[in-house]
C-alpha positions as semicolon CSV with decimal commas, in nm:
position;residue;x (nm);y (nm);z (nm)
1;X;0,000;0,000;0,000
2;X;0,117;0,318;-0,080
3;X;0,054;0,573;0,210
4;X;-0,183;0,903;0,115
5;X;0,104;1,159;0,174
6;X;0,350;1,059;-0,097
7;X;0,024;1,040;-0,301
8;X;-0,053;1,377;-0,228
9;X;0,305;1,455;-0,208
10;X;0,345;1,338;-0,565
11;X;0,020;1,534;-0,660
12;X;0,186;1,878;-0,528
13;X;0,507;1,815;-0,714
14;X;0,340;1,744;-1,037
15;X;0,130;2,025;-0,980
16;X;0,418;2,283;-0,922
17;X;0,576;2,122;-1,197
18;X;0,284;2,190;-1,432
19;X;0,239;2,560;-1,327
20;X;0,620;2,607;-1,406
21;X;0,577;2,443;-1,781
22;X;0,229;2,707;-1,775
23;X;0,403;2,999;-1,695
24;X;0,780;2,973;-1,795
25;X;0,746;2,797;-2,161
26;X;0,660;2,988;-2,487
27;X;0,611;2,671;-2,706
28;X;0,172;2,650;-2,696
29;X;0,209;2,290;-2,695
30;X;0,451;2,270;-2,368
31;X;0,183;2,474;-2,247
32;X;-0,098;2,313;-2,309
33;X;0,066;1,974;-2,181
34;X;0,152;2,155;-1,877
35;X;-0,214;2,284;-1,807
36;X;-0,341;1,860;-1,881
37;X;-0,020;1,763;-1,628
38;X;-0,166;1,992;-1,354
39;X;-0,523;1,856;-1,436
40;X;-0,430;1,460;-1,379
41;X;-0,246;1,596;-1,058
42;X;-0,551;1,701;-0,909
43;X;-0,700;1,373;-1,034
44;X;-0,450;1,208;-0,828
45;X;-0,504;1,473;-0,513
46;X;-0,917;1,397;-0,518
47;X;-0,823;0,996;-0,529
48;X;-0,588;1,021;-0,203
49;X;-0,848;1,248;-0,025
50;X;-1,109;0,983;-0,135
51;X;-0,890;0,677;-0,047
52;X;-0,813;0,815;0,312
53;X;-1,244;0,915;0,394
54;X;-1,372;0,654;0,204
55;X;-1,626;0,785;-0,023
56;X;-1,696;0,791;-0,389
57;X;-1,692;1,168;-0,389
58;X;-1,337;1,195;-0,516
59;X;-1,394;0,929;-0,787
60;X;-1,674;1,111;-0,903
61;X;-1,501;1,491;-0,914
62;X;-1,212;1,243;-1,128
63;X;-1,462;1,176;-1,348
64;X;-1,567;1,529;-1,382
65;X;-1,220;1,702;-1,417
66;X;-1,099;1,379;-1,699
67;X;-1,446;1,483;-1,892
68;X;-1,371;1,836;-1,862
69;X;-1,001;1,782;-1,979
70;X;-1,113;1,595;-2,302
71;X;-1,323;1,870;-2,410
72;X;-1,044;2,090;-2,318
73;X;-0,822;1,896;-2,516
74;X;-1,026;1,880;-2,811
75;X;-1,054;2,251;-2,806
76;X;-0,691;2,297;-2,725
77;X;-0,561;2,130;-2,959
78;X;-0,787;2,297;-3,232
79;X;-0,639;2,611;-3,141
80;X;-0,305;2,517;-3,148
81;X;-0,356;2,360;-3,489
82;X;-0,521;2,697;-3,639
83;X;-0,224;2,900;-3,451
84;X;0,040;2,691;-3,672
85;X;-0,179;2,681;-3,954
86;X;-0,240;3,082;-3,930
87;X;0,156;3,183;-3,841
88;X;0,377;2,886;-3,856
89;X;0,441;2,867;-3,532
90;X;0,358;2,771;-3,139
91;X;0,525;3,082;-2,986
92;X;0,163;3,186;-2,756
93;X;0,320;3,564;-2,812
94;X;0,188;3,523;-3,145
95;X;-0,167;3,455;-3,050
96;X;-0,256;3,843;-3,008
97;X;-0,151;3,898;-3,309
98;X;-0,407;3,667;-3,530
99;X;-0,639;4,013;-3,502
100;X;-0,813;4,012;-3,867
């Protein structure tokens, strides 16, 4: 058995590292990995919390946030697409630009 601290230990480190790939990287594809990274480590956070009380509350708010991060990724990744597409590249400075 693993114990609920280095599960929620783990979930806080993959968070922070997610947040630092959100807010340090240029590349819209790091970033939008990063953003699905800190998603699945609240995913893991809501399964310790729900391992150590017991319920099927945190299973259910999984199920939730993986819905939400398929849509999200199906939108994402439309974006990104049109943002290459449009300018050739994935540098996210470039996004304010695509003004018609």
């Amino acid at each position: 058995m693993i114990p609920v601290t280095a599960c929620l230990l783990l979930s806080a480190m993959l968070f922070c590292l997610g947040m630092l790939g959100f807010l340090l990287r240029k590349n819209a594809l790091i970033v939008f990995m990063s953003v699905e990274l800190m998603l699945n480590a609240a995913n893991l956070a809501f399964i310790g919390f729900a391992r150590v009380h017991g319920d099927i509350t945190g299973h259910v708010s999984v199920f939730f946030v993986i819905a939400v991060a398929a849509a999200e990724a199906a939108v994402g990744l439309a974006i990104i697409i049109a943002l290459y597409r449009n300018r050739k590249t994935l540098d996210v400075d470039e996004v304010r630009f695509m003004k018609h």
